[in-house]
MISE-195631 format. One line per field, with one value per residue: residue in one letter; chain; x, y, z of N, C-alpha, C in turn. Coordinates in steps of 0.1 Angstrom, whole numbers. Example, Ala and Ser with C-alpha at 12.3 -4.5 7.8 and 13.67 -1.06 7.14 Angstrom:
2
aa c(A, S) .
ch c(A, A) .
nX c(132, 128) .
nY c(-57, -22) .
nZ c(78, 71) .
caX c(123, 137) .
caY c(-45, -11) .
caZ c(78, 71) .
cX c(132, 129) .
cY c(-33, 0) .
cZ c(78, 79) .
***
This chain:
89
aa c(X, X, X, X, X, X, X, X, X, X, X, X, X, X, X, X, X, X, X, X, X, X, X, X, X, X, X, X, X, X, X, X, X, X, X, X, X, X, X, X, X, X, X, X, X, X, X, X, X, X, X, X, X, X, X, X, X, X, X, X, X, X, X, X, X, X, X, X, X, X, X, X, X, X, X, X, X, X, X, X, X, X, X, X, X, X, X, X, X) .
ch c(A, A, A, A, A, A, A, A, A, A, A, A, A, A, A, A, A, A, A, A, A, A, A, A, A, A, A, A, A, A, A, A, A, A, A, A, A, A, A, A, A, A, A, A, A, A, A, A, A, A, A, A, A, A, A, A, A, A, A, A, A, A, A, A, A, A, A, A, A, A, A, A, A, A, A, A, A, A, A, A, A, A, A, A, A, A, A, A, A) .
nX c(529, 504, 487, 498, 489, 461, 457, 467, 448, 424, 428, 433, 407, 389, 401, 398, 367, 362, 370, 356, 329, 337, 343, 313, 298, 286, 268, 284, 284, 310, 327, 351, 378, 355, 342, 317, 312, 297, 302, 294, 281, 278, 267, 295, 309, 325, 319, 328, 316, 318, 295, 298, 318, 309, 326, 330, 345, 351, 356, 369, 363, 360, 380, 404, 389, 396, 423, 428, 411, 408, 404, 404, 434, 443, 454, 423, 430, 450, 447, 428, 425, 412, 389, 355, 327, 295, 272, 264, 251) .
nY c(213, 225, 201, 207, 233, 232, 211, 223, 247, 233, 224, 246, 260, 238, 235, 265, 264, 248, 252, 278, 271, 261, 278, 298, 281, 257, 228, 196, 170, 149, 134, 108, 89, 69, 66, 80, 109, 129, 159, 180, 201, 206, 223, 236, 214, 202, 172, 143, 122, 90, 69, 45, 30, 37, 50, 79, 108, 133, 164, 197, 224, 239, 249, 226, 207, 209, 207, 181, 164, 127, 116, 82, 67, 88, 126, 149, 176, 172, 152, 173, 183, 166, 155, 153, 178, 171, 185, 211, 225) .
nZ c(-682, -687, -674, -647, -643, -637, -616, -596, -598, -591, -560, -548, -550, -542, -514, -507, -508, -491, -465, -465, -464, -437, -418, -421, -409, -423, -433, -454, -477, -486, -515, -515, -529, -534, -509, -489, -471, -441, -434, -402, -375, -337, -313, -307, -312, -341, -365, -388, -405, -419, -442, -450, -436, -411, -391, -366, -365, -341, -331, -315, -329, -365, -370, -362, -376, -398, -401, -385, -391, -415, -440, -449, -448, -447, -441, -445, -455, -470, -492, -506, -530, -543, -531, -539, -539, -527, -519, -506, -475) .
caX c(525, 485, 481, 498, 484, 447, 458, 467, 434, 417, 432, 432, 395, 385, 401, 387, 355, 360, 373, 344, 317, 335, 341, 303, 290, 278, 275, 286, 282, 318, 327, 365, 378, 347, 334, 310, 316, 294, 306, 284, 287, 265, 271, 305, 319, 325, 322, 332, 315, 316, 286, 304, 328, 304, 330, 329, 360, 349, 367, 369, 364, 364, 398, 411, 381, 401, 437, 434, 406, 410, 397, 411, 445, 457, 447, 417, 439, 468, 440, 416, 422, 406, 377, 340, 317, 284, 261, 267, 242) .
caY c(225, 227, 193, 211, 243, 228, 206, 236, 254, 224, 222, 259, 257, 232, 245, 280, 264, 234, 265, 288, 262, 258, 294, 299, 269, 255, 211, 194, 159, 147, 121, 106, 75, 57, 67, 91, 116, 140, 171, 188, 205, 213, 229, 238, 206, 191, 158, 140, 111, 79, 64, 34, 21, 42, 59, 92, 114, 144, 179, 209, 231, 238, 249, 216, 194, 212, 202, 167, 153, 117, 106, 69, 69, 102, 135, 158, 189, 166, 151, 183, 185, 149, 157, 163, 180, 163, 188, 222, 229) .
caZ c(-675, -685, -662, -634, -634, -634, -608, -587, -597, -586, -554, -541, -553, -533, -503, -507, -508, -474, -460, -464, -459, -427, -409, -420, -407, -436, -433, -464, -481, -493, -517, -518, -531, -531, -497, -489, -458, -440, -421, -392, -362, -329, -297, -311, -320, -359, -367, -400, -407, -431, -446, -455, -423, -398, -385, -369, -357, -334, -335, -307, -340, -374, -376, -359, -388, -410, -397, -382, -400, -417, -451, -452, -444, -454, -437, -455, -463, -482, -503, -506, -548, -543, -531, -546, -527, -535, -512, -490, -471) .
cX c(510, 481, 485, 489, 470, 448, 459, 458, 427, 419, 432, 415, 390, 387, 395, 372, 350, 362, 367, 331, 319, 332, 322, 295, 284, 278, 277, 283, 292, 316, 344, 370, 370, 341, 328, 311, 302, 300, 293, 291, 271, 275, 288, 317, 317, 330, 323, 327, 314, 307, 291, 305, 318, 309, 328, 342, 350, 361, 364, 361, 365, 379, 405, 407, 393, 419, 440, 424, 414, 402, 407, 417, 456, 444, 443, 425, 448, 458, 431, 417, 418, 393, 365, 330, 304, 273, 273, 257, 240) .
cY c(227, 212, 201, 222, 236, 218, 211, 243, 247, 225, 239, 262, 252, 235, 256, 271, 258, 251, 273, 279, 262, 266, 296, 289, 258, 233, 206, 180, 159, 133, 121, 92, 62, 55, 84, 98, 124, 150, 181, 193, 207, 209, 231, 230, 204, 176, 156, 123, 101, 70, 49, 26, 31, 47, 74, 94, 134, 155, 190, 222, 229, 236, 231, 200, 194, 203, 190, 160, 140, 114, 93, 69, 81, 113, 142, 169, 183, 165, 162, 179, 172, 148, 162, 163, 176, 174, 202, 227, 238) .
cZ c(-675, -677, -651, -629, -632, -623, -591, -588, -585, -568, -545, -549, -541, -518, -497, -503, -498, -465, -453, -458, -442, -420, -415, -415, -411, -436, -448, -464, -488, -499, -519, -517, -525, -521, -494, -471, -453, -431, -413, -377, -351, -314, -299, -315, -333, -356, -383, -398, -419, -429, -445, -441, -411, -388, -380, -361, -353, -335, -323, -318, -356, -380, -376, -369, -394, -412, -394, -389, -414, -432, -458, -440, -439, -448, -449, -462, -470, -493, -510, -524, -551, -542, -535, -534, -531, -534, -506, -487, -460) .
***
Protein backbone atom coordinates (compact mmCIF):
# COMPACT_ATOMS: atom_id res chain seq x y z
CA UNK A 1 0.00 0.00 0.00
CA UNK A 2 2.88 2.82 0.87
CA UNK A 3 4.47 1.93 -2.77
CA UNK A 4 1.08 2.63 -4.32
CA UNK A 5 0.00 5.52 -2.72
CA UNK A 6 3.31 7.43 -3.49
CA UNK A 7 3.08 6.19 -6.86
CA UNK A 8 -0.27 7.91 -7.10
CA UNK A 9 1.14 11.08 -5.34
CA UNK A 10 3.84 11.02 -7.84
CA UNK A 11 1.68 10.81 -10.74
CA UNK A 12 -1.20 13.35 -9.99
CA UNK A 13 1.85 15.64 -9.10
CA UNK A 14 3.35 15.65 -12.07
CA UNK A 15 0.24 16.14 -13.99
CA UNK A 16 -0.90 19.05 -11.81
CA UNK A 17 2.27 20.51 -12.59
CA UNK A 18 2.64 19.52 -17.02
CA UNK A 19 -0.76 20.85 -16.72
CA UNK A 20 -0.19 24.10 -15.23
CA UNK A 21 3.05 24.83 -16.94
CA UNK A 22 0.97 24.29 -19.92
CA UNK A 23 -2.50 26.56 -19.67
CA UNK A 24 0.08 29.33 -18.50
CA UNK A 25 2.38 28.99 -21.10
CA UNK A 26 5.28 28.12 -19.32
CA UNK A 27 8.13 25.93 -21.83
CA UNK A 28 9.68 23.14 -19.99
CA UNK A 29 12.93 20.88 -20.34
CA UNK A 30 11.71 17.07 -19.77
CA UNK A 31 13.73 14.14 -19.02
CA UNK A 32 12.25 10.34 -19.76
CA UNK A 33 13.89 7.21 -20.15
CA UNK A 34 17.07 8.46 -21.08
CA UNK A 35 16.05 11.16 -23.46
CA UNK A 36 15.70 14.57 -22.99
CA UNK A 37 12.52 16.63 -24.44
CA UNK A 38 11.79 20.21 -24.79
CA UNK A 39 8.22 21.75 -24.86
CA UNK A 40 7.43 25.28 -26.48
CA UNK A 41 5.07 27.06 -28.30
CA UNK A 42 4.80 30.22 -30.70
CA UNK A 43 2.06 31.78 -32.66
CA UNK A 44 -0.21 29.28 -30.97
CA UNK A 45 1.27 26.08 -31.81
CA UNK A 46 3.29 23.49 -29.20
CA UNK A 47 6.00 21.54 -30.17
CA UNK A 48 7.68 18.66 -28.19
CA UNK A 49 11.03 18.07 -29.10
CA UNK A 50 13.86 15.34 -28.61
CA UNK A 51 17.43 16.24 -28.14
CA UNK A 52 18.52 12.91 -28.84
CA UNK A 53 16.55 11.43 -32.20
CA UNK A 54 15.80 15.23 -33.30
CA UNK A 55 12.48 14.64 -33.56
CA UNK A 56 9.81 17.17 -33.29
CA UNK A 57 5.92 16.51 -33.15
CA UNK A 58 3.78 19.80 -33.70
CA UNK A 59 0.35 20.41 -31.85
CA UNK A 60 -2.72 22.91 -32.77
CA UNK A 61 -2.56 23.48 -28.74
CA UNK A 62 -1.77 22.76 -25.48
CA UNK A 63 -4.62 20.71 -24.74
CA UNK A 64 -4.01 18.42 -27.91
CA UNK A 65 0.51 18.46 -26.53
CA UNK A 66 -1.09 17.22 -23.65
CA UNK A 67 -3.32 14.41 -25.28
CA UNK A 68 -1.49 13.20 -28.33
CA UNK A 69 1.97 13.85 -27.55
CA UNK A 70 4.71 10.90 -27.80
CA UNK A 71 7.59 10.14 -25.50
CA UNK A 72 9.03 6.96 -27.21
CA UNK A 73 6.51 4.64 -27.93
CA UNK A 74 3.99 5.33 -25.34
CA UNK A 75 1.88 8.55 -25.23
CA UNK A 76 3.05 11.57 -22.51
CA UNK A 77 -0.13 11.34 -20.22
CA UNK A 78 0.22 7.29 -19.72
CA UNK A 79 3.82 7.84 -18.62
CA UNK A 80 3.44 11.34 -16.89
CA UNK A 81 4.56 9.66 -13.13
CA UNK A 82 7.70 8.88 -15.34
CA UNK A 83 8.64 11.97 -16.02
CA UNK A 84 11.33 14.57 -14.41
CA UNK A 85 10.96 17.95 -15.20
CA UNK A 86 14.60 19.17 -15.39
CA UNK A 87 13.61 23.05 -16.16
CA UNK A 88 10.11 25.33 -16.35
CA UNK A 89 10.63 28.20 -17.64
Amino acid sequence: GYMAFWNEWKRRYNEGLMQLSLETGREMELFHDGLHYFVSHKNGQWSLYCEESKEMQIFPGWKALYKNARLGERLLRDVISDVVFDDIL
